[in-house]
N, C-alpha and C positions, 0 to 999 in steps of 0.2 A: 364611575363607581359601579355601574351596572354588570362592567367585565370582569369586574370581583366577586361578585355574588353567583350564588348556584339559589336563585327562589324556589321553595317550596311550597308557601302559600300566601296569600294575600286574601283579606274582606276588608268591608269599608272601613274598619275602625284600624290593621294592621298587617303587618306581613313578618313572614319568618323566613330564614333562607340562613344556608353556610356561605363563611369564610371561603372563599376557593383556598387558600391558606391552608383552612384549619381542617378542610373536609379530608387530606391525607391522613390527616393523625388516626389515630387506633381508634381512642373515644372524641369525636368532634362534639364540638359544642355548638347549637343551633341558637342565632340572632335572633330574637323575637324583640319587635317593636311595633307599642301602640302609644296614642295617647302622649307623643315627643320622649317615651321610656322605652330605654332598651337593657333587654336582660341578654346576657351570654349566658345560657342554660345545657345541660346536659339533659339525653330521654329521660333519667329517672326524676331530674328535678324539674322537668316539661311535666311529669306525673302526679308529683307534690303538686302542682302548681293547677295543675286541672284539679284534683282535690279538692283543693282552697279555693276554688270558684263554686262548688259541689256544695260544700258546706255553706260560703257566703249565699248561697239562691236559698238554702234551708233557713238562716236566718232572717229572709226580706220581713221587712215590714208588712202585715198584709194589709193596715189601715189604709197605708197611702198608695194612693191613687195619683200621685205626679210620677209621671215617668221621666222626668228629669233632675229629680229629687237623690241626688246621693248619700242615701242612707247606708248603705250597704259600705262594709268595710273590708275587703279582699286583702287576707296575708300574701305575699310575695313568697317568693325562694329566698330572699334576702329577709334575714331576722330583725331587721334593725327597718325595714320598709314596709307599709300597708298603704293601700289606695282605697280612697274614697269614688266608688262610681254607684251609677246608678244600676238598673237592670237592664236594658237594651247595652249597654257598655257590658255590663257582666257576661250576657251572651252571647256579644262580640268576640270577648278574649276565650274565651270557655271552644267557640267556635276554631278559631284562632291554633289556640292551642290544642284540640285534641284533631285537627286538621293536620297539624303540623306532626304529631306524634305517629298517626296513622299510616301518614306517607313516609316519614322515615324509617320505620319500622317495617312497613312494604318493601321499602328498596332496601336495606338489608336483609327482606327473608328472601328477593329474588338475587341478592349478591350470592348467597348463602347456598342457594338453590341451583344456579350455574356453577359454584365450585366444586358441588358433589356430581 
């Protein structure tokens, strides 16, 4: 499986990485898997999705004081999906995902950069 993948990032909670497949297409779609879930995402719905951790950390609880306590309710990119995590999980993926955004968006400004 490994020979299929191109990883772009990993922390303890996940990892993101292209398809070798999908990484020729025009707009690929980046794998992100935490938590036994996987989303097939594009950057801009990598974007949404940092968002949506953005605001779910505005909403915490601030009474509670269990850090294993999943209060916290994080929208997905899928409308019809929300996950229940805590906060070290929330800044796992938040990690996660704007890791993942930052390096793909690197390696297309230096794809971008050698063409001119």
């Amino acid at each position: 499986m490994m020979n299929a993948i191109d990883k772009i990032f990993s922390n303890q909670l996940g990892i993101s990485f292209f398809w070798k497949k999908e990484e020729v297409s025009i707009t690929p779609r980046i794998q992100l898997v935490f938590k036994d879930i996987g989303f097939l995402l594009s950057v801009n719905e990598l974007k949404d999705f940092s968002n949506a951790c953005t605001i779910a950390l505005q909403t915490q609880c601030a009474a509670c004081k269990t850090p294993t306590c999943r209060s916290l309710l994080l929208k997905t990119p899928s409308d019809k999906i929300d996950l229940a995590v805590n906060k070290e999980e929330l800044d796992q993926i938040k990690e996660l995902i704007n890791e993942t955004i930052f390096r793909v968006e690197l390696k297309n400004w230096m794809r971008n950069l050698c063409l001119n």
